[in-house]
KOLDRENTOR-215668 format. One record per atom (N, C-alpha, C, O): residue number from 1; z, x, y. Coordinates in nm, 2 decimals, always signed. Layout:
{pt NUM,{Z,X,Y}}
...
END
This chain:
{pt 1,{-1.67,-2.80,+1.26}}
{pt 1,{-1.69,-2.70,+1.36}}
{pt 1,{-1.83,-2.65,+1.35}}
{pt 1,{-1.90,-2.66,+1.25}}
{pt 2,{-1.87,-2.61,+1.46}}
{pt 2,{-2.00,-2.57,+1.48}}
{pt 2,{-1.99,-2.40,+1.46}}
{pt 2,{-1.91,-2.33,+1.51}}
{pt 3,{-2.08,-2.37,+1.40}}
{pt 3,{-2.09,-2.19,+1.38}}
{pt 3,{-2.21,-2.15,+1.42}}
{pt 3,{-2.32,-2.18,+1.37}}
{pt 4,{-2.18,-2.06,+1.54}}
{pt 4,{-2.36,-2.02,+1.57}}
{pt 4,{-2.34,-1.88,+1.50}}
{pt 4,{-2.26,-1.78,+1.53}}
{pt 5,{-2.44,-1.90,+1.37}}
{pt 5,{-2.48,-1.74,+1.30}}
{pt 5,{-2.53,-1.65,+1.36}}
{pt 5,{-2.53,-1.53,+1.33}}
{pt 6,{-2.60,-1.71,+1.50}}
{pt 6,{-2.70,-1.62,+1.60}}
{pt 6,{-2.60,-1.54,+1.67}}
{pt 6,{-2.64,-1.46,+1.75}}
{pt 7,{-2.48,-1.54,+1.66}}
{pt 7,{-2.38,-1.47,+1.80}}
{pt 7,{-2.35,-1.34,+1.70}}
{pt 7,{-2.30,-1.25,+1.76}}
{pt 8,{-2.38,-1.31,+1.59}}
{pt 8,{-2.33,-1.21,+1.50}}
{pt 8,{-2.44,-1.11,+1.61}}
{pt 8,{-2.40,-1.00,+1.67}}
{pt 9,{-2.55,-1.15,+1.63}}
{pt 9,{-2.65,-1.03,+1.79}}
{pt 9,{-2.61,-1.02,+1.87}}
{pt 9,{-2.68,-0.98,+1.96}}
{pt 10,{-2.46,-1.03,+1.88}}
{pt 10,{-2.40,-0.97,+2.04}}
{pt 10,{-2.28,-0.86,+1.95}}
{pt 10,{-2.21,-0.80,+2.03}}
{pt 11,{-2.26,-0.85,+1.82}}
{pt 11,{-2.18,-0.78,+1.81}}
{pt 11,{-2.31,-0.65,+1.79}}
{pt 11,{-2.43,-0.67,+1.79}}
{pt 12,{-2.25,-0.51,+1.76}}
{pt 12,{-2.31,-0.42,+1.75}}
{pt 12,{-2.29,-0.34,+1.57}}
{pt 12,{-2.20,-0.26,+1.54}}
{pt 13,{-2.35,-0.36,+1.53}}
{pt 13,{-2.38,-0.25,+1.41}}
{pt 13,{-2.30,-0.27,+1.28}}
{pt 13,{-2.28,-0.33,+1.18}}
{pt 14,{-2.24,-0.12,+1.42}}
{pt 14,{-2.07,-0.06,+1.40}}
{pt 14,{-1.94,-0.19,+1.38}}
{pt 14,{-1.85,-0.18,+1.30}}
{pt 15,{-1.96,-0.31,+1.47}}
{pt 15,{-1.84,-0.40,+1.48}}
{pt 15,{-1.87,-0.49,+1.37}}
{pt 15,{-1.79,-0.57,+1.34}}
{pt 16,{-2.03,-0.46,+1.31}}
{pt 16,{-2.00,-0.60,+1.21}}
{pt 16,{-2.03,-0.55,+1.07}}
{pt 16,{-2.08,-0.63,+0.99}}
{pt 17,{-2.01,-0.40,+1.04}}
{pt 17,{-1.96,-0.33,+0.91}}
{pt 17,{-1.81,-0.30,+0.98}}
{pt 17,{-1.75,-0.31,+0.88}}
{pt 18,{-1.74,-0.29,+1.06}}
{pt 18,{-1.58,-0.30,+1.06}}
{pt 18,{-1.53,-0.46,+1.00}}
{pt 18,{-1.46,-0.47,+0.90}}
{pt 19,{-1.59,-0.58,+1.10}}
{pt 19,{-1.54,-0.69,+1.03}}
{pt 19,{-1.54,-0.73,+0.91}}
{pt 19,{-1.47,-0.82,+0.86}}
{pt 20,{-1.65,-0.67,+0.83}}
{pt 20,{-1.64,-0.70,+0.72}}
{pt 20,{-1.61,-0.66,+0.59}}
{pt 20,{-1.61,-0.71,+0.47}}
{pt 21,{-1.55,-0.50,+0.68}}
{pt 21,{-1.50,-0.41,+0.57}}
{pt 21,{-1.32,-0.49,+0.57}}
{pt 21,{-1.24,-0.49,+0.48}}
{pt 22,{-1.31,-0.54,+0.72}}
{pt 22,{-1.15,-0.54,+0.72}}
{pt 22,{-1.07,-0.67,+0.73}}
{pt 22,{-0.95,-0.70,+0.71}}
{pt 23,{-1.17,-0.74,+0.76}}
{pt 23,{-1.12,-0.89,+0.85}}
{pt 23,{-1.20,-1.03,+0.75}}
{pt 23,{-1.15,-1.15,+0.73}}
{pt 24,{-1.33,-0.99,+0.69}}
{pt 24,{-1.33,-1.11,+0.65}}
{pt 24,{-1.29,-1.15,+0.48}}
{pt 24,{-1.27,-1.10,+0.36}}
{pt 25,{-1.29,-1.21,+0.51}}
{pt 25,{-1.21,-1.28,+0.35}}
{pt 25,{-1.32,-1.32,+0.26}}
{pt 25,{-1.43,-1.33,+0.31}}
{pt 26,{-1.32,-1.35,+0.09}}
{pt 26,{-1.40,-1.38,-0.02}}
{pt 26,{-1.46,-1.46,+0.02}}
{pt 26,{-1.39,-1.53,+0.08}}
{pt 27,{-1.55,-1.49,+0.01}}
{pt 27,{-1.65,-1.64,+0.05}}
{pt 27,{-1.72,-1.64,+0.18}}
{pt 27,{-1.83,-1.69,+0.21}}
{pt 28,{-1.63,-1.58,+0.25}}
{pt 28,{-1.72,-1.52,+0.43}}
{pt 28,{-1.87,-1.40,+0.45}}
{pt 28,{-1.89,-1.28,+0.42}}
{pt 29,{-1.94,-1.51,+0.52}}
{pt 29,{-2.00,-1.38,+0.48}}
{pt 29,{-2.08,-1.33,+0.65}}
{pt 29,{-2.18,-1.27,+0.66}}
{pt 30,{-2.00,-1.38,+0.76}}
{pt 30,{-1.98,-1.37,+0.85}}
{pt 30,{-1.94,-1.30,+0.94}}
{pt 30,{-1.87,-1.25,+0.85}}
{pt 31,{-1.91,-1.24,+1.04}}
{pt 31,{-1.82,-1.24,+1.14}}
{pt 31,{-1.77,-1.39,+1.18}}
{pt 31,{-1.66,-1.42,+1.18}}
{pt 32,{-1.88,-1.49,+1.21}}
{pt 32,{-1.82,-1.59,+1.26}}
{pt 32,{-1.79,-1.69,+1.19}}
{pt 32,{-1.75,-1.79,+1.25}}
{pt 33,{-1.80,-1.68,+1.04}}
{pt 33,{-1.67,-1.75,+0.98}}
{pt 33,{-1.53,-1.71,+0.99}}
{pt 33,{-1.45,-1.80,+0.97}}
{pt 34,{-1.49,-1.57,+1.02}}
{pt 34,{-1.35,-1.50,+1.08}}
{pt 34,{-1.29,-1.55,+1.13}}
{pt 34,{-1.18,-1.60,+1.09}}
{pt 35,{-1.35,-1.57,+1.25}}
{pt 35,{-1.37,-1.62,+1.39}}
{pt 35,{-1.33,-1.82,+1.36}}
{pt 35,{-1.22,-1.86,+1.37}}
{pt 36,{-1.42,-1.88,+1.33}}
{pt 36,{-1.43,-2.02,+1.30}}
{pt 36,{-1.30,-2.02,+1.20}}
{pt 36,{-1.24,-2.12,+1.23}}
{pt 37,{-1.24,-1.97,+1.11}}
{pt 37,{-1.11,-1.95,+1.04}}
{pt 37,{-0.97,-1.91,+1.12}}
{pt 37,{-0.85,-1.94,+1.10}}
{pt 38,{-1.03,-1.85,+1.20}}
{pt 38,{-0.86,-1.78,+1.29}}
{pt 38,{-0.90,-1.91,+1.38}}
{pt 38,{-0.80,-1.98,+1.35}}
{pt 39,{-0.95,-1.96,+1.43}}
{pt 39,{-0.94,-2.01,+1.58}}
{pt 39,{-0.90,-2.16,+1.49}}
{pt 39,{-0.82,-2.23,+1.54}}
{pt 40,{-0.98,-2.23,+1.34}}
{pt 40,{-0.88,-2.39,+1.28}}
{pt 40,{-0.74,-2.33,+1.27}}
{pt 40,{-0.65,-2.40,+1.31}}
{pt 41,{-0.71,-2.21,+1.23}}
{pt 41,{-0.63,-2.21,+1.19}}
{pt 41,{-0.48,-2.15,+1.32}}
{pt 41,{-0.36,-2.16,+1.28}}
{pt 42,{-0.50,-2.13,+1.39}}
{pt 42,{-0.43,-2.15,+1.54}}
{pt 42,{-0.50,-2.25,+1.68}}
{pt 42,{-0.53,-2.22,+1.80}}
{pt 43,{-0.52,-2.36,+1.60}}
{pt 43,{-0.55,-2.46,+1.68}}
{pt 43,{-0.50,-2.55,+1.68}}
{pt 43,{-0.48,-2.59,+1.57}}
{pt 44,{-0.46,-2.67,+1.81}}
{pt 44,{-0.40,-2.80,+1.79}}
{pt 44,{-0.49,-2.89,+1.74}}
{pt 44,{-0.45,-2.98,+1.67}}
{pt 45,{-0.61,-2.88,+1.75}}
{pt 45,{-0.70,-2.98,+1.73}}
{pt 45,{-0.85,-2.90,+1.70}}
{pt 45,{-0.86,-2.78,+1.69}}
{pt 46,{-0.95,-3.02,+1.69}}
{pt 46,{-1.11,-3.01,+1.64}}
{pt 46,{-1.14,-2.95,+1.75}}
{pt 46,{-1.21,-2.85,+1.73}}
{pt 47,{-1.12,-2.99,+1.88}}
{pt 47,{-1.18,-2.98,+2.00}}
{pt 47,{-1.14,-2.79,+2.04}}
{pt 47,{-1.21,-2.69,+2.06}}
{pt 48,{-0.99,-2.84,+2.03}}
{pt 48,{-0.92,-2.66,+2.08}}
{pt 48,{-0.96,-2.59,+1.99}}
{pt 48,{-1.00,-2.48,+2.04}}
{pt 49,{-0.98,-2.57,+1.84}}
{pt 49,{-1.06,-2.49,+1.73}}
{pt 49,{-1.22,-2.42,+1.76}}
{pt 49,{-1.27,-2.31,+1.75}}
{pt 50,{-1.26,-2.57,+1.82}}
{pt 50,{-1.43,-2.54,+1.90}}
{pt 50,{-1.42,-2.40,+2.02}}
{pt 50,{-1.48,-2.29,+2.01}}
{pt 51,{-1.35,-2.44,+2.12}}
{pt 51,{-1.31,-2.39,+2.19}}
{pt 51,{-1.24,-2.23,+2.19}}
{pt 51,{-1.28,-2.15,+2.28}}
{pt 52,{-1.15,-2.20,+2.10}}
{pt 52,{-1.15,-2.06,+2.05}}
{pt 52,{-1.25,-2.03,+1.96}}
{pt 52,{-1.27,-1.91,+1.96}}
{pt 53,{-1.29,-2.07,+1.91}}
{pt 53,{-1.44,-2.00,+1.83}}
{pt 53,{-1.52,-2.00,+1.95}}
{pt 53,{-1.58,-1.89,+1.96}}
{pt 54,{-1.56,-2.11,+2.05}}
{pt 54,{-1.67,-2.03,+2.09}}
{pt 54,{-1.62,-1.92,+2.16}}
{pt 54,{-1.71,-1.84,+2.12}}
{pt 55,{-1.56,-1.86,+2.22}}
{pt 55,{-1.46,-1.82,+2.29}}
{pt 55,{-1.48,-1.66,+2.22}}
{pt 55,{-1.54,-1.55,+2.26}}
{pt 56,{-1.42,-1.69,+2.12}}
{pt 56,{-1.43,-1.55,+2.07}}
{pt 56,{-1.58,-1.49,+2.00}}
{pt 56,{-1.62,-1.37,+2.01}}
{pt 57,{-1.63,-1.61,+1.93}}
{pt 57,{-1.78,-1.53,+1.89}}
{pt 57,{-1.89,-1.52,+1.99}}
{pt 57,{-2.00,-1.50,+1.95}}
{pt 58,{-1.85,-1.54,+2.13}}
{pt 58,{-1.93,-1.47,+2.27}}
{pt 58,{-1.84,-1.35,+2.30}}
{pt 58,{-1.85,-1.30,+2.42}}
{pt 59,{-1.76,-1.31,+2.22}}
{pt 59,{-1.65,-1.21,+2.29}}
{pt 59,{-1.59,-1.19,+2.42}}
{pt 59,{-1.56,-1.09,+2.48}}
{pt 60,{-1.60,-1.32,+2.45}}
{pt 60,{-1.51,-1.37,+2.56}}
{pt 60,{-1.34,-1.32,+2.54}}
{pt 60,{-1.25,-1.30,+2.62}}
{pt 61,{-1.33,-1.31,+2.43}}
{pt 61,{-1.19,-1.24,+2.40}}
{pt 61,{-1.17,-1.21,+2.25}}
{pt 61,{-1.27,-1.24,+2.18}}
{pt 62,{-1.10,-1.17,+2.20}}
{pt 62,{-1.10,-1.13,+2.02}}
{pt 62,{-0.95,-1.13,+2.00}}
{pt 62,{-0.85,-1.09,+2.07}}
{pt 63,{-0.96,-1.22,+1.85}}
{pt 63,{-0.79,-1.26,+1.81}}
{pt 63,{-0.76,-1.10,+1.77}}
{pt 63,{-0.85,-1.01,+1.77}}
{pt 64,{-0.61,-1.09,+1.72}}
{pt 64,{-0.55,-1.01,+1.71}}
{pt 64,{-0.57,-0.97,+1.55}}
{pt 64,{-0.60,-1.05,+1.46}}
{pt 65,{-0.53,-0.80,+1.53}}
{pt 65,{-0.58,-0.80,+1.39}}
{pt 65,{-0.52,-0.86,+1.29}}
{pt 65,{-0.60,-0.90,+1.20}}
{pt 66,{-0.35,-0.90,+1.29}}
{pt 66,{-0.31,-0.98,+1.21}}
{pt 66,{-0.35,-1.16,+1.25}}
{pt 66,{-0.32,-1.26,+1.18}}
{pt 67,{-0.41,-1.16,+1.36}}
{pt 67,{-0.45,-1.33,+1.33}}
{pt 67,{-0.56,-1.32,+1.27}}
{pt 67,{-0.59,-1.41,+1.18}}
{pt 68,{-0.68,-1.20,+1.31}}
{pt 68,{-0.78,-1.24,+1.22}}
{pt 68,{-0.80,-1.23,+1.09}}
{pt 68,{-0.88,-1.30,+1.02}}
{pt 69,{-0.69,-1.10,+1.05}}
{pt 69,{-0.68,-1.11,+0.90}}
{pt 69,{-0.64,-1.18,+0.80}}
{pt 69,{-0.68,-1.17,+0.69}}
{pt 70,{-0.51,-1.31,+0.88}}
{pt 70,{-0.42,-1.36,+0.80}}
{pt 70,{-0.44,-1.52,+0.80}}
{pt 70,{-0.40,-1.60,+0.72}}
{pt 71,{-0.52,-1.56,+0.93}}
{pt 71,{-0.47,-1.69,+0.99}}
{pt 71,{-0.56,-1.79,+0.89}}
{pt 71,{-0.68,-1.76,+0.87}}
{pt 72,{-0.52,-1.85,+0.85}}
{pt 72,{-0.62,-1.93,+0.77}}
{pt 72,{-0.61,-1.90,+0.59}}
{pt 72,{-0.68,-1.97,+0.52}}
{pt 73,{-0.55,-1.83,+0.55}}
{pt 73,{-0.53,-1.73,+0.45}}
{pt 73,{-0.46,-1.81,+0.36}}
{pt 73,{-0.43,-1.91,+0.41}}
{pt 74,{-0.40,-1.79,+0.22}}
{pt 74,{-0.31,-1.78,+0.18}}
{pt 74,{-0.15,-1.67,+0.17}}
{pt 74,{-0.05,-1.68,+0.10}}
{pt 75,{-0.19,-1.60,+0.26}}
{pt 75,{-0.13,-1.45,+0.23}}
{pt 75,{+0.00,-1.51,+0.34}}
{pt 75,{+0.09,-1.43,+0.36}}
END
């Protein structure tokens, strides 16, 4: 998957000390690793994974708190 680090400049401030206090996981050091993790991990394929990531890190739409917290996870 492709990750643009540059899209973390469309969130604001405030939204990307929330994601990171709440949503991202050990090793992330992103918003759009979150993002690039919820969308492999509710995807049929490479293509549809692309597709909800870019999707969401243009904030075209935002997964839900339990998908972004969990989806991809062990938990």
């Amino acid at each position: 998957m492709k990750i643009d680090y540059n899209r973390d400049n469309y969130l604001s401030e405030f939204s990307i000390k929330t994601l990171q206090d709440r949503y991202l996981l050990e090793g992330e050091k992103s918003p759009q690793d979150a993002f690039a993790r919820a969308a492999t991990a509710f995807s049929d394929d490479e293509a549809h994974a692309q597709r909800l990531y870019d999707y969401a890190s243009k904030l075209w739409f935002m997964f839900s708190t339990p998908v972004l917290s969990n989806g991809g996870s062990k938990r």
